[in-house]
N, C-alpha and C positions, 0 to 999 in steps of 0.2 A: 662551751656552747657551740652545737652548730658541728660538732666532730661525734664522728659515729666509726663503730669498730665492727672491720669483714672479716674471714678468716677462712682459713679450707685448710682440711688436712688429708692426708695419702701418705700409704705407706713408705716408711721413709724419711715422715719429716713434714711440719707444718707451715703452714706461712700465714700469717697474721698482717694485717694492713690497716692502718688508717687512716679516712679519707672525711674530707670537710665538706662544707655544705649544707644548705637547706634539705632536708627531705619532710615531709608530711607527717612523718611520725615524731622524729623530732623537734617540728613545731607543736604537735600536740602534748610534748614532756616538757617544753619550753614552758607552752600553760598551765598547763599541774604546776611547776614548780611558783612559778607568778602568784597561782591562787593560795597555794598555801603560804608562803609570804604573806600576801594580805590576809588570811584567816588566821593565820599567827597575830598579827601584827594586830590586828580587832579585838580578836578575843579573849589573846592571851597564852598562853605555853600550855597549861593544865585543859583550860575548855577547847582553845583553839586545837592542841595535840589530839583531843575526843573528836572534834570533828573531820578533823585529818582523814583518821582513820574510820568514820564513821563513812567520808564522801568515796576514801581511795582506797582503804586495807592497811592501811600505813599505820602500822601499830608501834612502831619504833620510839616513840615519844610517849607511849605510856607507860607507868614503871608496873613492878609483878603486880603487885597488890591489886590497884584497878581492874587488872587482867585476870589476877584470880577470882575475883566479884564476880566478871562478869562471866566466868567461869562455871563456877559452884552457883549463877542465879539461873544457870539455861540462856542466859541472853548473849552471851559470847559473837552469836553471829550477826547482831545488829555492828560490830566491828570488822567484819568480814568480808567490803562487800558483794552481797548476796541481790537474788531477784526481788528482793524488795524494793531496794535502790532504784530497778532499772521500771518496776511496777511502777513506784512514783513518778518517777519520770518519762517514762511511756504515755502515762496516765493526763501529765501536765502539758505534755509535746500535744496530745492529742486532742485537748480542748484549746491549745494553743492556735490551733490547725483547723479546728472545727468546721469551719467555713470551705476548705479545701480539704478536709482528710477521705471524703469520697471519690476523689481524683487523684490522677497519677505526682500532681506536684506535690500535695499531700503529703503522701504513701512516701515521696523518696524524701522529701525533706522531714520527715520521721524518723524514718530509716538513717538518715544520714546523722542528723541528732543521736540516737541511741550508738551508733556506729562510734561515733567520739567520745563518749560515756565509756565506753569498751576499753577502746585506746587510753583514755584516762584511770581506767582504773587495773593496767594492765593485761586485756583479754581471760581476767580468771574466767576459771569454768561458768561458775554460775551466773557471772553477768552475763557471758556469752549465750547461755542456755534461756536466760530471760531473756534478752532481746530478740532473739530467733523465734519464741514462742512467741515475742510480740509484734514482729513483722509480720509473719506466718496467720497471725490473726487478725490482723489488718488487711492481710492482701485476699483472705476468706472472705472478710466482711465486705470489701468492696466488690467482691463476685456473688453478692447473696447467700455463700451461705452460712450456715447456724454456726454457733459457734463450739466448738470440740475442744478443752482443756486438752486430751488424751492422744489427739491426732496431733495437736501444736508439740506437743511433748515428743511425740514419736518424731515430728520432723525435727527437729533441735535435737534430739539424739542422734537420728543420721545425719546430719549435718559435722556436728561436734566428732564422731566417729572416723568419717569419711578423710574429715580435716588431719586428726590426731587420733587415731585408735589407742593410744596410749592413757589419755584422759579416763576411759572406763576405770582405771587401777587405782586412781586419785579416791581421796577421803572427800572434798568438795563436790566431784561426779556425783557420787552415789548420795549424798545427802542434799544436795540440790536438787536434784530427778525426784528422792524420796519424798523430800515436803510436798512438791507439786503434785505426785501420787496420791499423795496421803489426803490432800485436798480433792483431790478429784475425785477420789473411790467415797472416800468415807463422809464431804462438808456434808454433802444435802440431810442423808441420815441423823447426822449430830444436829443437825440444824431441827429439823421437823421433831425430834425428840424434846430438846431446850424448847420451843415455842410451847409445847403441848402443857411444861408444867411450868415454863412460866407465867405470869401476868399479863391478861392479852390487851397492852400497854406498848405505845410503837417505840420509848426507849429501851423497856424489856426486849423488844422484838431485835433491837440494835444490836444488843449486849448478847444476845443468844446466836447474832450472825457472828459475834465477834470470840466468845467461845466455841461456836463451830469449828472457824479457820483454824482456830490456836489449835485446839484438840486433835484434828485430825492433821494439821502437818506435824504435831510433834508425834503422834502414834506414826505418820508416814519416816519419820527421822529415826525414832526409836532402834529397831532393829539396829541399821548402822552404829548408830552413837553406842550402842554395849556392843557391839564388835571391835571398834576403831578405838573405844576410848576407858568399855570397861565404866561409865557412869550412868545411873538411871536417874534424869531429870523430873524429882518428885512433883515438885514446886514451881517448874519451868514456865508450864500455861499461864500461872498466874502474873508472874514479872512478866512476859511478853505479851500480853493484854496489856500492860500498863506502858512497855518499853515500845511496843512498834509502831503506836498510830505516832509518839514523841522521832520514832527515828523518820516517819514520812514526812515530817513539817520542816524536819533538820536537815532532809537532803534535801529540801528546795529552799529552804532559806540559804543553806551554806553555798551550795552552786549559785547560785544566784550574786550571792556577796563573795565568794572567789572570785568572781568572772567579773565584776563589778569592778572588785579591788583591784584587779591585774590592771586593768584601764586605767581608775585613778584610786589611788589607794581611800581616801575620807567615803570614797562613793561606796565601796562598800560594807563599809562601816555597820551600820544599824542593821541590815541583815545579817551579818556574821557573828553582830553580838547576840542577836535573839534567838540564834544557833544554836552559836555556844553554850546558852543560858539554859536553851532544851538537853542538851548534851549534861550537862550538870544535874539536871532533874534528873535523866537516865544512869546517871551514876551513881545518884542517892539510891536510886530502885535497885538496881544490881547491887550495892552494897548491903540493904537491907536484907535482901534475898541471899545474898551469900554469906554472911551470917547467923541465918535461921538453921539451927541441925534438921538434917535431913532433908535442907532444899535441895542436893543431891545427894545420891548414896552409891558410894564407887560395889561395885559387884563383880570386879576381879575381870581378868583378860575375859576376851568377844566368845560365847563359844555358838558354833556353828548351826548346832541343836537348836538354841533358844531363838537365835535369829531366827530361821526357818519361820520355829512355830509362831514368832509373832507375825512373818509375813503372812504368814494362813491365816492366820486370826484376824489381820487388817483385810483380808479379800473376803472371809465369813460376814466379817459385818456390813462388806462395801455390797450393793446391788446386784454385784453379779454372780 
């Protein structure tokens, strides 16, 4: 604890050092490790290890099988974590804040909140991509204006670029960028289509915003995922309809009862177990789902052709 490793090399020969201390970041690996302690410790090795990697990416604790579930269900990236995570929490910061998020104390005590979500879950791509689009839309809103999915997007790619140009080459980049895409071109369309045949009923209305999203980030994913991985997720929309609104109650009950737990361990307690308990429902769903034939259908390495024409096809049907 508390020892962190520098290093520089030149031709020649390297030199390595380690040096003690507090620093900020690794007081913020201090906490991760606290909280999962306590979210082990609550909920158990099997739900507690699901929420691990539900809160931090931390998939180490769950064995093949789970992982192939949730694999072959399309739901793989509620383990990943992705801008869903940082949406929830964005989302909760924000009503948290409500009274001051029109003001600059607001704005950076948000900022600073997601900023350590970051750090905790190791700066991946897509958290980082989510929080910038969610700053980026915060600091719109407080200057009046509308709001732009596509402009937040553009600026969280320069940002993400400028930082690491190297990140574009990542499997994470381009399927993080895609969903958000995939939403922004194509929700409304899939939207106003579903209301039309369904029941003009406001749970149908519900359930038609909620096939919307599905549909159009996984057509936005598509392309990548038969490039990168050679699988076409038949089945996908339907387990993540039923896995994501479960992963947004689990990341705020789980942080909430990490961060509880690291304090005094009992305090955490009952949020970490009704985490985990969501976590467990989510692995019945992906188990179901990866045992149906044909919830995926592998269709052989990415080829270059077919992505193309599906990206055409997703800007055919988008508005523009």
């Amino acid at each position: 604890e508390g020892i962190s490793l520098s290093g520089s090399a030149a031709k020649g020969g390297a030199e390595v050092a380690l040096k003690g201390g507090f620093t900020p970041l690794s007081g913020v690996y201090s906490l991760r490790l606290a909280m999962e302690e306590a979210i082990l410790s609550a909920a158990g090795q099997e739900a507690g290890g699901m929420l691990v990697g539900v809160l931090f990416g931390d998939v180490s604790r769950l064995d093949f099988e789970t992982m192939d579930d949730f694999r072959l269900s399309g739901t793989a990236h509620v383990l990943s974590v992705s801008g869903l995570h940082v949406s929830a929490l964005a989302g909760f910061l924000m009503w948290l804040m409500k009274k001051k998020r029109k003001n600059w104390t607001g704005f950076f005590a948000i900022a600073l909140g997601l900023l350590c979500f970051c750090a905790l879950a190791d700066f991946s791509v897509s958290v980082v991509r989510a929080a910038l689009c969610s700053v980026f839309a915060l600091f719109r809103r407080m200057r009046g204006e509308q709001a732009d999915v596509r402009l937040n997007l553009s600026f969280a790619a320069l940002v993400q670029c400028a930082i690491n140009p190297a990140c574009v080459l990542s499997a994470g980049f381009v399927l993080s960028y895609g969903a958000v895409l995939g939403i922004a071109l194509l929700y409304h369309r899939f939207k106003k289509t579903l209301v039309r045949v369904f029941p003009k009923k406001a749970v149908f209305e519900k359930a038609a915003e909620l096939l919307a999203v599905s549909a159009a980030a996984q057509l936005g994913v598509l392309p990548a995922s038969l490039y990168y991985f050679g699988m076409l997720p038949a089945l996908s929309m339907v387990w993540n309809i039923l896995t994501v609104p479960l992963t947004g109650i689990s990341v705020f009950l789980g942080l909430f009862g990490g961060l509880f737990g690291a304090v005094w361990g009992p305090l955490g307690v009952p949020l970490s177990m009704a985490a985990g308990g969501l976590c467990v429902l989510m692995r019945a769903v992906a188990k179901i789902g990866g045992s149906i034939p044909f919830s995926s259908v592998a269709v052989g390495g990415g080829s270059g052709l077919v992505t193309l024409g599906l990206i055409l096809a997703a800007f055919a049907l988008s508005p523009f």
